[in-house]
C-alpha positions as CSV (number, residue, x, y, z in Angstrom):
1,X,-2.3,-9.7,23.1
2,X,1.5,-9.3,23.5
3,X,3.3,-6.3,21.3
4,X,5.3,-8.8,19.1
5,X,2.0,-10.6,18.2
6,X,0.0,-7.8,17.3
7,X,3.2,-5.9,15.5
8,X,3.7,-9.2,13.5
9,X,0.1,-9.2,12.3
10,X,0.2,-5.3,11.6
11,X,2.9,-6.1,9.2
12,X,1.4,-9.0,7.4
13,X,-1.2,-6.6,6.2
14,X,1.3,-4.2,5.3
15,X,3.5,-6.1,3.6
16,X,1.3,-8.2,1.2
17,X,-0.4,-4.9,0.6
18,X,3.0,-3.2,-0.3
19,X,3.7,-6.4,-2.9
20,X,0.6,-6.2,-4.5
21,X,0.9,-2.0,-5.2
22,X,4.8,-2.6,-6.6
23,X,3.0,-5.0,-9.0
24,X,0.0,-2.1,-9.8
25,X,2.8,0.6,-9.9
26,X,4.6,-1.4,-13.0
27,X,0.9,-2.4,-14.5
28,X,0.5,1.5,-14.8
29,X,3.9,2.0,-16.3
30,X,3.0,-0.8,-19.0
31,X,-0.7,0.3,-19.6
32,X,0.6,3.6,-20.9
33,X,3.3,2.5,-23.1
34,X,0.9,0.2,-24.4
35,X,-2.0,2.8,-24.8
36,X,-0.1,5.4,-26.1
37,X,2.3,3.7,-28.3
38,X,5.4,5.9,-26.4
39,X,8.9,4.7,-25.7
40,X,10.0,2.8,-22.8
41,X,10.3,5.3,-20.0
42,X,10.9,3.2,-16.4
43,X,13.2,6.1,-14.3
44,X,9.5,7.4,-13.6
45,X,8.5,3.8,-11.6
46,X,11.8,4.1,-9.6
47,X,11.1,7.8,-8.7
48,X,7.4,6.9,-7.3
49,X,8.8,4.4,-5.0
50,X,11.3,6.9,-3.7
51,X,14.2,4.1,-4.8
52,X,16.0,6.2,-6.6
53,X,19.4,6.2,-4.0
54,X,19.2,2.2,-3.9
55,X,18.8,1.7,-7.5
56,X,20.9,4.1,-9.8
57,X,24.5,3.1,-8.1
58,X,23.7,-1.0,-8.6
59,X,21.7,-0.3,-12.1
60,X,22.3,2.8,-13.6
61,X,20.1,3.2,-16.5
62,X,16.7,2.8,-15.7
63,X,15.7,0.1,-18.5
64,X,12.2,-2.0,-18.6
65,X,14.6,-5.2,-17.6
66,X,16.8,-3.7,-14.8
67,X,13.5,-1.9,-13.0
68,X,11.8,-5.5,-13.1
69,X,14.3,-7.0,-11.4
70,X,14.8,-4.2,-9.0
71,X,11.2,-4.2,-7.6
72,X,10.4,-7.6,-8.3
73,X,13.2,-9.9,-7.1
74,X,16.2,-7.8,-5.8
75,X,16.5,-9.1,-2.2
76,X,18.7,-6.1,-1.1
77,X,15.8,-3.8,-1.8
78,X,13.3,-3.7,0.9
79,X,10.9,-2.6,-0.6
80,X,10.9,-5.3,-4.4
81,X,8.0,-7.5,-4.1
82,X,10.6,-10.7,-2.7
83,X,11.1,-8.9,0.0
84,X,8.0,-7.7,0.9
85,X,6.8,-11.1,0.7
86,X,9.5,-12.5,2.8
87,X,9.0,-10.1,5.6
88,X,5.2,-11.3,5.7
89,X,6.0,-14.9,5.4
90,X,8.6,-14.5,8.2
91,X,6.2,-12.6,10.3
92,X,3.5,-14.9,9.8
93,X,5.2,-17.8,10.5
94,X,5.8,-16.4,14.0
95,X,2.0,-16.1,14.7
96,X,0.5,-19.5,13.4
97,X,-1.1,-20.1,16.2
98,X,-2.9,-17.0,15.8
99,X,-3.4,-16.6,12.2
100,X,-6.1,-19.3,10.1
101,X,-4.1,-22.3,8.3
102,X,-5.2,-20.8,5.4
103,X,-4.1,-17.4,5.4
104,X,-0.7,-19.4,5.9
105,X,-0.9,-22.1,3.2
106,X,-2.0,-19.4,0.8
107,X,0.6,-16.6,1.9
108,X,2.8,-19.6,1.8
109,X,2.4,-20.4,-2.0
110,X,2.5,-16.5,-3.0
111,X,6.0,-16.7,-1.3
112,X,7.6,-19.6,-2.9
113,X,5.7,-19.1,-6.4
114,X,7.1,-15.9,-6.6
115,X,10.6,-17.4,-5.8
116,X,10.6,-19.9,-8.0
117,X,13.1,-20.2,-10.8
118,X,10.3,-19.7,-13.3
119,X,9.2,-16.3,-12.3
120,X,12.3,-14.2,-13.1
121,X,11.7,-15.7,-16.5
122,X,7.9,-14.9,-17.0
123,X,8.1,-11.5,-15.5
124,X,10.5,-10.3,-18.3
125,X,8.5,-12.1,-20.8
126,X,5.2,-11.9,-19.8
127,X,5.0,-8.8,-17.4
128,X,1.6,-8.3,-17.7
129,X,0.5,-11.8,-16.9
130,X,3.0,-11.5,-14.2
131,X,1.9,-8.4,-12.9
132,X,-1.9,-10.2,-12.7
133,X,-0.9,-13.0,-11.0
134,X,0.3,-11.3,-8.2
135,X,-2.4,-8.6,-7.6
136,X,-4.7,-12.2,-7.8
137,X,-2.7,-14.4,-5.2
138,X,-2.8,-10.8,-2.6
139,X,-6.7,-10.6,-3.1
140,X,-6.7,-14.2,-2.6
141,X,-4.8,-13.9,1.0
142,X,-7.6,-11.2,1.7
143,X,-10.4,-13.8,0.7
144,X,-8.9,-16.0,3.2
145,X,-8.5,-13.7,5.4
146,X,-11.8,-12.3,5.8
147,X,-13.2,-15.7,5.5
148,X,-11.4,-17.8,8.1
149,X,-10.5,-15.2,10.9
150,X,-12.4,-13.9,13.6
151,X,-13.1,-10.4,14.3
152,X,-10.7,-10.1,17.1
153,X,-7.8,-7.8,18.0
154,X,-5.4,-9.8,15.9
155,X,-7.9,-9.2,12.3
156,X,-8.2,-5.5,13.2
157,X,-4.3,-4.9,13.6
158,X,-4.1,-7.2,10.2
159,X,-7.0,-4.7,8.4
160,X,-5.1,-1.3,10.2
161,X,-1.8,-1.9,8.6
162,X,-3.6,-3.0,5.2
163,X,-5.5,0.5,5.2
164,X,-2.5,2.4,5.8
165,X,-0.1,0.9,3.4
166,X,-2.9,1.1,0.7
167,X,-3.6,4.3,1.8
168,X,0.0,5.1,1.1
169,X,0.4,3.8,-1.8
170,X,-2.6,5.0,-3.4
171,X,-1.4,8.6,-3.0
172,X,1.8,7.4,-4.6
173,X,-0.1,5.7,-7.9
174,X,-2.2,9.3,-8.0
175,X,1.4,11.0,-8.2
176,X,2.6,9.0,-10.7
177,X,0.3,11.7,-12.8
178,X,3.0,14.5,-12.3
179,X,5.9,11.8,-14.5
180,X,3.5,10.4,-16.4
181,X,2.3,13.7,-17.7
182,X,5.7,15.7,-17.9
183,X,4.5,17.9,-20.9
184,X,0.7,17.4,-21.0
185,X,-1.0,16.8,-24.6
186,X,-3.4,14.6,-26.4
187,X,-2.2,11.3,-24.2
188,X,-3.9,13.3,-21.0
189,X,-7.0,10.3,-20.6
190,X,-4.9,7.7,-21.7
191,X,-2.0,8.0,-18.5
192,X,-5.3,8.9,-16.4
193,X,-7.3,5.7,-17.2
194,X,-4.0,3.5,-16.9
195,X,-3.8,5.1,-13.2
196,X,-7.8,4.1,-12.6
197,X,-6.7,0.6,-13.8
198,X,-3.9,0.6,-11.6
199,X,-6.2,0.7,-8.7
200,X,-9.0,-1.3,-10.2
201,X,-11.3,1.5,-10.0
202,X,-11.9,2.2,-14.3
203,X,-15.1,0.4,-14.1
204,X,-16.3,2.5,-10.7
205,X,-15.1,5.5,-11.7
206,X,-16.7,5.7,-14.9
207,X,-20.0,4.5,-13.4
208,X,-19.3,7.5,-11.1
209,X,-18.0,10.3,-13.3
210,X,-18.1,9.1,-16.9
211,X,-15.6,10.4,-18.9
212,X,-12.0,10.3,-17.6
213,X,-11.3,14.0,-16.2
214,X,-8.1,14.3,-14.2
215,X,-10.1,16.4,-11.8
216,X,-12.8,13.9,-11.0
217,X,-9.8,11.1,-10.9
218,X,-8.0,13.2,-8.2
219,X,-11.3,13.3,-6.5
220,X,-11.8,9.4,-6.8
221,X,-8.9,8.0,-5.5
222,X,-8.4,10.5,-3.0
223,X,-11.6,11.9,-1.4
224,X,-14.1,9.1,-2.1
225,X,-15.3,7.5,0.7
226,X,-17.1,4.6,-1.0
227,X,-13.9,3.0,-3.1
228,X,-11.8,0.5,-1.5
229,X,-8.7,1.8,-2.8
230,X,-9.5,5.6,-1.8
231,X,-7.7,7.1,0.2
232,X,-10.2,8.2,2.2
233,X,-12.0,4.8,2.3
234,X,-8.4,3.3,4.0
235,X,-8.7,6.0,6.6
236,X,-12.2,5.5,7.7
237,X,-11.8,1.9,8.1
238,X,-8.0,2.2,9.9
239,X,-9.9,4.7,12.0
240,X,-12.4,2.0,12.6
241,X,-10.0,-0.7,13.6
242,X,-7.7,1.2,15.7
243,X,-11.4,2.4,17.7
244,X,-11.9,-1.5,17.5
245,X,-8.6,-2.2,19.3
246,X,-8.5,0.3,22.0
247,X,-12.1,0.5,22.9
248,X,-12.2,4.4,22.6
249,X,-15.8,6.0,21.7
250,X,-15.6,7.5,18.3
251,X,-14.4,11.1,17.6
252,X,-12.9,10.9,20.6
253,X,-8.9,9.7,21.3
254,X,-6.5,8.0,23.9
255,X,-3.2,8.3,22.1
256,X,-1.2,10.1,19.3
257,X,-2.4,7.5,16.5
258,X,-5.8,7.6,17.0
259,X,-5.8,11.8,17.4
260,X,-3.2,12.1,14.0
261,X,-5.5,9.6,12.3
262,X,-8.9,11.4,12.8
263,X,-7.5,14.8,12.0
264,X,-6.3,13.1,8.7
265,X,-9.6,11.7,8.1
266,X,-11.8,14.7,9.3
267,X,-9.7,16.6,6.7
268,X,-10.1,14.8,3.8
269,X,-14.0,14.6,5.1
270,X,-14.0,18.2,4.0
271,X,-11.4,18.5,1.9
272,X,-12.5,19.9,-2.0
273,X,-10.8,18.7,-5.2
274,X,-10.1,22.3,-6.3
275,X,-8.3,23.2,-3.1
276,X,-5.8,20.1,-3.9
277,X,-5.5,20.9,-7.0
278,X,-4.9,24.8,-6.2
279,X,-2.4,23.8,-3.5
280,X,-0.3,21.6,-6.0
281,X,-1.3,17.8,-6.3
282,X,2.3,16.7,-6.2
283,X,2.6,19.3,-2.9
284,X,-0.5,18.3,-1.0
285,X,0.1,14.3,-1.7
286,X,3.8,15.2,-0.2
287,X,2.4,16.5,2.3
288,X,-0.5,13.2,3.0
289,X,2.6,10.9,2.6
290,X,4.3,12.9,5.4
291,X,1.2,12.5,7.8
292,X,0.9,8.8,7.0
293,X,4.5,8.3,8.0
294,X,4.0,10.0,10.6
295,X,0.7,8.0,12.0
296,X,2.6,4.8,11.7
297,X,5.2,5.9,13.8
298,X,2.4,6.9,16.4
299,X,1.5,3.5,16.0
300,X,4.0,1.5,16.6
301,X,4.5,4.2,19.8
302,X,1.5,3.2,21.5
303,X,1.5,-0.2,20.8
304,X,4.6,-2.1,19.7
305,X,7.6,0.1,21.3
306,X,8.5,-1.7,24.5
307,X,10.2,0.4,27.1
308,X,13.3,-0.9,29.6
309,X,12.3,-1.3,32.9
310,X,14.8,0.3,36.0
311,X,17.6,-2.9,34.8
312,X,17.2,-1.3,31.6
313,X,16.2,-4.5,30.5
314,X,13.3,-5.2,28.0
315,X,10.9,-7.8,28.8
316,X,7.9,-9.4,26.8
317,X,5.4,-6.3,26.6
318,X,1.7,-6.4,26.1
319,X,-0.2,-3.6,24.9
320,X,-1.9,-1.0,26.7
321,X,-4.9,-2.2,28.5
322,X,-8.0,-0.9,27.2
């Protein structure tokens, strides 16, 4: 498989990943205010995304109807759910021939519905409808996905950026927690069961755990490795993939990726709640943010960086042979 083709597909996955968690980000935000009766309070949402340089100078006040726009449908932000969307579409498009007609069709709807002159409209009006909408037409690209492509190369570099950006994200909905919370008090299980809804997990965790505890949520979404959106769930199965594409024997490693991602997986393997919580949650999900960076660089290292040749020119690279 050539680099471009397999980097395109890697960031498919990513990208309609990183759309659908924009939407759950802004679903928490709302759950709350509606739970808990508070006041509008968005400058938390644009923290979480680390947008905070890109948005105050354009928007200044963070209100319900500026934040909207700004990760919904600002095209100058890369990372609004437009763009996101865009990049995927545009990606696609230049593997057709190695992508199912349906994973296009479908990821070509999502694109355009989300562009069309209604949507502005319905996401002011109807945010939470909105919001559903768009979680539903990612899981449908998923659906399609799993259903109409083969288990080759091509599916496992789609899967490995999926697990990464979720796994991403899902540290980033867990540390929503430390705005949400500013203050503590009686509201402590309602911001915590917005952030299980935010993830779809309400329904597992309290088949799990029962009552909401922020302990036992932290433990969820981070260490469980059962959960689709846990953390530790996305770094089993990325491990799994990347295995999958370079042919390597488990536990064992051929390139930076594949050594930073076991470490990261082996640790939170053994990893207890209390120490995360004794460490600082905000500090230690800093710190897995940091390490995911830092095994997507690795990645597109040993697979998508082409290097010039004695002309110094760069020519159409495949990946490493197996």
């Amino acid at each position: 498989m050539l680099s471009r083709v397999a980097d395109a597909i890697y960031w498919v996955g990513r990208y309609i990943e990183r759309a659908e968690n924009v939407a759950r980000f802004m679903e928490v935000n709302l759950h709350v205010m509606l739970d808990s009766g508070s006041a509008d309070s968005w400058w938390p949402l644009v923290v979480s995304t680390g947008d905070q340089e890109a948005f105050t100078p354009r928007y200044g006040e963070a209100s319900r109807e500026k934040v909207i726009r700004f990760l919904t449908f600002d095209p100058s932000n890369p990372n609004s759910i437009v763009s996101a969307l865009k990049v995927a579409r545009d990606n696609a498009r230049s593997v057709r021939e190695t992508i199912s007609k349906e994973m296009w069709e479908h990821l070509n709807r999502f694109y355009w519905t989300v562009n069309a002159d209604a949507a502005a409209e319905k996401a002011q009006n109807n945010p939470h409808e909105f919001l559903l909408e768009i979680k539903a037409a990612s899981q449908l690209f998923v659906g399609a996905t799993d259903a109409t492509m083969s288990r080759n190369e091509a599916w496992h570099f789609l899967r490995l950026g999926t697990m990464i950006e979720r796994a991403d994200k899902s540290t980033r909905v867990v540390d929503m927690k430390s705005h949400l919370l500013e203050g503590g008090g009686r509201d402590v299980e309602v911001h915590w069961s917005a952030v299980l809804r935010s993830a779809s997990a309400l329904e597992m965790y309290r088949r799990r755990h029962g009552l909401i505890q922020p302990a036992h949520v932290v433990r969820f979404l981070l260490l469980d490795h059962e959960f689709p959106r846990a953390v530790h769930f996305c770094l089993i199965r990325a491990s799994e993939s990347l295995h999958a594409i370079t042919g390597t024997s488990p536990g064992m490693f051929t390139n930076a990726a594949e050594q930073r991602l076991g470490q990261m997986r082996s640790e939170l393997a053994y990893t207890r709640v209390e120490d995360i919580l004794g460490h600082g949650l905000h500090e230690y999900l800093d710190a897995l943010q940091v390490e995911l960076n830092r095994i997507g660089d690795a990645i597109h290292e040993a697979f998508f960086a082409c290097r010039a040749g004695e002309d110094n020119t760069v020519q159409e690279c495949a990946m490493p042979a197996q």
